[in-house]
C-alpha positions in Angstrom: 185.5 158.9 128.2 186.0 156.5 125.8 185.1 153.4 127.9 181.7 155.5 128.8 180.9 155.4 124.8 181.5 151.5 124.7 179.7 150.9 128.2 176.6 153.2 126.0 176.9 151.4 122.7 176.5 148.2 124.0 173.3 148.9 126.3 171.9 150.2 123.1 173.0 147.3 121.4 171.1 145.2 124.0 168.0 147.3 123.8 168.2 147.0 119.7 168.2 143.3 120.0 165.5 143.0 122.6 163.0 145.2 120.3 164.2 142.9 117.8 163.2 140.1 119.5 159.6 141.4 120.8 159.1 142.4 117.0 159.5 138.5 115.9 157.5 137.4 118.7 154.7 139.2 117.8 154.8 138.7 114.3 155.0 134.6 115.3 151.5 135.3 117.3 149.8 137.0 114.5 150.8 134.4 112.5 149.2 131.7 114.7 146.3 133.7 115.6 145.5 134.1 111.8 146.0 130.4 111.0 143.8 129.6 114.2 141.2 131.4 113.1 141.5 130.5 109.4 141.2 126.7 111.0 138.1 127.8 113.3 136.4 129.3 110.7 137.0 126.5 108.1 135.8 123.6 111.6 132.5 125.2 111.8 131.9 125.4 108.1 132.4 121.9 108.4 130.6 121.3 111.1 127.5 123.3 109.2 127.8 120.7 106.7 128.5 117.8 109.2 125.4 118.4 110.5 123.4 118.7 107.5 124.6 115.2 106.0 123.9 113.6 109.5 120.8 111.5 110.6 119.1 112.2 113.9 121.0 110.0 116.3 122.0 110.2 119.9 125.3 107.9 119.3 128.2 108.1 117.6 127.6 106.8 114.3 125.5 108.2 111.6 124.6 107.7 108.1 125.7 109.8 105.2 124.5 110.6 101.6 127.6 111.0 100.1 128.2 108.6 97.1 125.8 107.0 94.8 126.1 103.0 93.4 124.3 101.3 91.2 121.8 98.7 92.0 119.9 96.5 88.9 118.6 99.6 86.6 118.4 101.6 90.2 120.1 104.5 91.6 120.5 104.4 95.0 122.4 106.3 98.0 125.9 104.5 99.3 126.0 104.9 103.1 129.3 105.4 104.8 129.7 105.9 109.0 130.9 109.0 109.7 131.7 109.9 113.2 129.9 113.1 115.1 130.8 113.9 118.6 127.5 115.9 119.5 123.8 114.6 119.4 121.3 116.0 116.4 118.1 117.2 118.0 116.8 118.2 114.3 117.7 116.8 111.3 118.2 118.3 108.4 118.2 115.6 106.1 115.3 115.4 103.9 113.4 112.3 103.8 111.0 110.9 101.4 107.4 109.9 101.6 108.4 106.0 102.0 111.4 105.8 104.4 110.2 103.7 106.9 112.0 103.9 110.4 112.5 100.4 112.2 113.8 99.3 115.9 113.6 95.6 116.4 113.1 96.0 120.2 110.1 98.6 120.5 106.2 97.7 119.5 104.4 100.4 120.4 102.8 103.4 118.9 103.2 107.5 119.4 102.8 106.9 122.6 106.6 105.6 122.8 108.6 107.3 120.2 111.3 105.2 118.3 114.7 104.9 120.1 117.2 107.2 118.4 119.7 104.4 117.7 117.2 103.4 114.7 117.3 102.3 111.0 116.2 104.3 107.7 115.2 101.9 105.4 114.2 102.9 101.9 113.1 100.1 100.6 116.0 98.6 97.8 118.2 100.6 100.0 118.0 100.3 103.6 120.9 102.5 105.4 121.6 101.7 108.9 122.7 103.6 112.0 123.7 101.3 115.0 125.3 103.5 117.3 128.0 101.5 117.8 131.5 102.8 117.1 132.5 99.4 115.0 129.8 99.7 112.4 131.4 100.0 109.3 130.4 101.0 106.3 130.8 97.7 104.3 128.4 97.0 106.4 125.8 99.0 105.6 126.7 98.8 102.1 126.1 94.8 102.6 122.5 96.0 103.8 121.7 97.7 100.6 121.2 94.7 98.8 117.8 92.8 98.4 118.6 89.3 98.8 117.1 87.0 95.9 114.6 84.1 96.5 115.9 80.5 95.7 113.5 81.0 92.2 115.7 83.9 91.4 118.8 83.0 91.8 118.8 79.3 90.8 116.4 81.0 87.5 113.6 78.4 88.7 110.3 77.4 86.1 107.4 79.5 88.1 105.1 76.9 86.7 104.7 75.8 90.5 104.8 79.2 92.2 101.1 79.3 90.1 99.9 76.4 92.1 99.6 77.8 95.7 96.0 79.4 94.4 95.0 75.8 95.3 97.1 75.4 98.5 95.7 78.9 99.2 92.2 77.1 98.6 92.9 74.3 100.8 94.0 76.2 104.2 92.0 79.7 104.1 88.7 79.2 104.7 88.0 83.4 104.9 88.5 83.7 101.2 87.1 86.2 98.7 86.1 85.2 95.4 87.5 88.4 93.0 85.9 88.9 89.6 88.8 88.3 86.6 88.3 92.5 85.6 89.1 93.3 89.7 91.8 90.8 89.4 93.4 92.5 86.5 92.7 96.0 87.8 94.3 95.6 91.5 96.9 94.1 89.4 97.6 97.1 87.7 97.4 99.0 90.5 99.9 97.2 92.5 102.4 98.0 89.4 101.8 101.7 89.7 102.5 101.5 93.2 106.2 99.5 92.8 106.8 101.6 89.9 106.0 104.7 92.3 109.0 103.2 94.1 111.4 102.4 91.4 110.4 98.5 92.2 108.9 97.9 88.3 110.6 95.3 87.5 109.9 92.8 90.4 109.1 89.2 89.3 109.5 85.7 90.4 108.3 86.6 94.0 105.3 86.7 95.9 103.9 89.9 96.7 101.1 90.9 98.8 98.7 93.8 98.2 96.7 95.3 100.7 93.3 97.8 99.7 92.7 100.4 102.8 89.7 101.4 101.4 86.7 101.6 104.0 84.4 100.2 101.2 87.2 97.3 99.9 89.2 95.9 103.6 91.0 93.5 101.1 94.2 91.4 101.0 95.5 90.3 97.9 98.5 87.8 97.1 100.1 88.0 93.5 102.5 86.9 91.7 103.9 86.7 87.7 107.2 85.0 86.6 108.4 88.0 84.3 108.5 91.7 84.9 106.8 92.3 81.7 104.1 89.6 82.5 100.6 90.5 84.3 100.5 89.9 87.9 98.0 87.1 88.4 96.2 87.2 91.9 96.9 83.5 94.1 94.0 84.6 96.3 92.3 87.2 99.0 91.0 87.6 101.9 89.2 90.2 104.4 90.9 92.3 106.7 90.9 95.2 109.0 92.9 98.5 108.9 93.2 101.6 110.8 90.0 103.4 112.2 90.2 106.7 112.9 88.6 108.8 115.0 89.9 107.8 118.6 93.3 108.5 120.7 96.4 106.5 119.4 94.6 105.4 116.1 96.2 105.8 112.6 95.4 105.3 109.4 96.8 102.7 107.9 99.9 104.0 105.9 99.9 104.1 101.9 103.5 102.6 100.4 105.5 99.6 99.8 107.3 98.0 103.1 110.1 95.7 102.7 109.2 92.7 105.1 113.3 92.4 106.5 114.8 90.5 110.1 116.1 93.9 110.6 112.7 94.6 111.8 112.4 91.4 113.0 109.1 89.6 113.9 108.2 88.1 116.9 105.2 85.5 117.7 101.8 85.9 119.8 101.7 84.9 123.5 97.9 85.0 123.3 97.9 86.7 126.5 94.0 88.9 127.0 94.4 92.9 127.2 92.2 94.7 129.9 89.5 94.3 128.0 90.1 90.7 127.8 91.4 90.7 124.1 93.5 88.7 122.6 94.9 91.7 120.1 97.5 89.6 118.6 95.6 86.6 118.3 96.0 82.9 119.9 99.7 81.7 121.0 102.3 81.8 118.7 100.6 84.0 115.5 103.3 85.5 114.0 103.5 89.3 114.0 105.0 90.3 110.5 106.9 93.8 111.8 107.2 96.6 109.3 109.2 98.6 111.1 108.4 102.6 111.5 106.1 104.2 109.0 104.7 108.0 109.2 100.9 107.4 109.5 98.5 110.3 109.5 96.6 110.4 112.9 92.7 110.1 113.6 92.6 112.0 116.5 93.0 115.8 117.1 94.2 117.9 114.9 95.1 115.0 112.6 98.8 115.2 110.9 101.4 112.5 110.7 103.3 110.8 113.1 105.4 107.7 113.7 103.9 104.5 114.0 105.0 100.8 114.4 103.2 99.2 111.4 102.7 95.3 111.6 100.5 92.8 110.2 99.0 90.1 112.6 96.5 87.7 113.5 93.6 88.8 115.9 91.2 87.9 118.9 90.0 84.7 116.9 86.7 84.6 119.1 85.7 88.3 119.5 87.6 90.4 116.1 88.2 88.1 113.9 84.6 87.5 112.8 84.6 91.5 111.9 87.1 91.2 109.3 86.5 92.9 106.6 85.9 96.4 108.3 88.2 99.0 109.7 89.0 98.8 113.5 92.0 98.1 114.4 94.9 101.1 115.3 96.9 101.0 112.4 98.0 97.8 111.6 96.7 95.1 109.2 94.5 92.3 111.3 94.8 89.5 108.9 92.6 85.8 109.5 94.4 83.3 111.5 94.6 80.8 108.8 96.1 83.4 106.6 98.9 84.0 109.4 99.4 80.2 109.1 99.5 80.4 105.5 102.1 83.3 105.1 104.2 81.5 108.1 104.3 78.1 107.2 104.7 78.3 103.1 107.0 81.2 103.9 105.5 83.4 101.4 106.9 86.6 102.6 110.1 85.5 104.0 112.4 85.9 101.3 115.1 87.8 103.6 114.7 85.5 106.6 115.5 82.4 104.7 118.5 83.7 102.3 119.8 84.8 106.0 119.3 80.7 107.0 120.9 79.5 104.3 123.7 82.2 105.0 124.3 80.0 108.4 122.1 81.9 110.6 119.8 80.7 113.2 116.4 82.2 113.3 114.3 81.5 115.9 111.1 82.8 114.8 111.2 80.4 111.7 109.6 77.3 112.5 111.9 73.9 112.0 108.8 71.9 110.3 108.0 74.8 108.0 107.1 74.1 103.9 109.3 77.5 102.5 108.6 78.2 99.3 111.0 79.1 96.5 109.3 82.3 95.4 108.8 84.0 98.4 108.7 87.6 98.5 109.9 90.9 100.2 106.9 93.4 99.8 103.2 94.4 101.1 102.2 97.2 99.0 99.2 99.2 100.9 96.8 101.3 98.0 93.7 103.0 98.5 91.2 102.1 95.6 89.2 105.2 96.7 85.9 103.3 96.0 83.2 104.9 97.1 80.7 101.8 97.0 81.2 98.4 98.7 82.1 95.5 96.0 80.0 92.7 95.8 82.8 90.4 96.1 84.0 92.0 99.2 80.7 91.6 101.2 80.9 93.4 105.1 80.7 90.6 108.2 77.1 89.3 109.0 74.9 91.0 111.0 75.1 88.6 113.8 79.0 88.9 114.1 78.7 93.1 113.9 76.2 92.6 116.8 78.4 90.9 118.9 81.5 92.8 118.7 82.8 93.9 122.2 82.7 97.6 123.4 86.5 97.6 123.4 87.5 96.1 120.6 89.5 99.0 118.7 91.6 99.0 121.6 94.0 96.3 120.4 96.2 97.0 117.7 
């Protein structure tokens, strides 16, 4: 009997310890299971706000809003990389009126959307997102910074920066002659319109001012040598912006586009269209890329869309002759003397040449160029809103508006 008892008290001893046993395991499970779901629930809340911070992008690098620097007397965002392992279909970032959205390898229209691996650039601040797993973000930090013009940062006299009005004389022949008053008054508008984009203090630089007005078709180059100086004109000349009113036409966009190589420019082969058109002018015109802008479409139901906005030369036989009213599909068409101009004297090419000097070999600037030291970064695009043609702004002649081919809208 009594070894029966010890034979029973150690089977239940066994059976204690197993219960035990199952007891602890469980307890580790629920325990694992909590913090698993504790770390599930905390991954999706950051992947709700993962998402919200990222840019649309179908690679694995995007930019993020998530610092602020100081640039001059502006605020602008810092841009870090920050990995995402899925693709954004919608973003849910919230853009403003001016971003402009640039690929340096597509040229078309709506008709082509831009490439997800693109670049937001907000003017002072352009943030970029390359797709590539090695961007980093001193990098795009690097690309936040306008760089200076050789008048700026060597603090050069501007006393010859006001003598291209006669150079300006010499080598555009399609000039017009602007009153003083319109001088001062498009010169006031152009400083509502950088001061519209925190750009108020600009000086020392070239910049160019274009009017989209149907009644106006006007380009404008100014320029003062301090920010609280009035910005003198250096000349003007007719051009043609956006008609609407047909498939795959825009209206020219309203802002202020930084002219940068990261959209950069390429140069006219002077090949003819179908309609045998030249539409970006004889061989080797420069096209001055602007990257992607939201234009509002003159076709259907109308509304905004992505465009590639450029200014370029034109057919110099069958458009250029028409400058001075609204056909092209978006773009600026600017005379081919005036594309000479702006290439050869540099006046717009403030970025492409600090990046020279920097070591860099650009192939789209020309070895025999004449840069000058205050070129500039900017083409600011206003609409007066006139409502009567200026006298100093006259339409083509009669004979050239007669002569204009059936297709010339076509080109851009």
């Amino acid at each position: 009997m009594p070894e029966l008892k010890v034979k029973n008290g150690i089977v239940w001893a066994r059976i204690g310890a197993s219960v035990l046993a199952v007891t602890a395991v469980l307890m580790v499970a629920q325990q694992i299971d909590g913090a698993s779901n504790g770390w599930r629930s905390s991954y999706r809340e950051q992947s709700l706000n993962m998402r919200y911070r990222a840019v649309t992008g179908t690679h694995k690098t995007a930019a993020t809003q998530d610092l602020y620097m100081r640039h001059n007397t502006e605020r602008v965002l810092k841009v870090g990389a920050m990995p995402t392992p899925w693709v954004l279909r919608d973003s849910r970032v919230s853009y403003v009126g001016g971003d402009i959205y640039s690929l340096e390898s597509d040229l078309t229209s709506v008709r082509d959307p831009p490439n997800p691996a693109m670049r937001r650039t907000s003017l002072r601040n352009p943030i970029g997102v390359d797709g590539g797993s090695d961007v980093a973000a001193s990098e795009a930090e690097n690309a936040n910074v306008v760089s200076p013009n050789v008048a700026q940062s060597e603090g050069l006299d501007a006393t010859g920066a006001f003598e291209m009005d006669k150079t300006f004389a010499d080598e555009v022949q399609r000039r017009l002659t602007v009153p003083p008053a319109d001088q001062l008054l498009y010169g006031s508008r152009l400083e509502r319109a950088l001061q519209a984009k925190s750009l108020g203090a600009i000086a020392n630089e070239y910049v160019v001012l274009v009017d989209r007005n149907q009644n106006v078709q006007a380009l404008f180059i100014y320029f003062r040598a301090k920010a609280d100086d009035t910005w003198r004109m250096v000349g003007a000349t007719p051009v043609s912006t956006g008609l609407p009113g047909t498939y795959d036409h825009f209206t020219t966009p309203l802002g202020v586009f930084e002219h940068t190589p990261r959209n950069m420019d390429f140069r006219s082969e002077g090949t003819l269209n179908e309609f045998k058109i030249r539409g970006y002018g004889a061989r080797d015109m420069r096209i001055y890329d602007l990257g992607w802008a939201q234009g509002e479409r003159g076709w259907g139901k109308g509304g905004m869309s992505q465009m590639r906005f450029q200014m370029h030369a034109t057919d110099p036989d069958k458009l250029e002759p028409v400058l001075g009213i609204r056909h092209s599909k978006g773009c600026v068409r600017i005379p081919a003397a005036l594309n000479v101009f702006f290439d050869h004297h540099g006046i717009l090419d403030a970025a492409y040449e600090a990046r020279v000097a920097a070591g860099e070999s650009l192939w789209i600037l020309k070895p025999r160029r004449d840069p000058t030291p205050w070129a500039g970064h900017y083409i600011v695009v206003i609409d007066s809103a006139q409502n009567a043609r200026p006298a100093w702004s006259p339409l083509p002649d009669g004979k050239a508006r007669s002569q204009f081919p059936a297709q010339g809208d076509s080109a851009d």
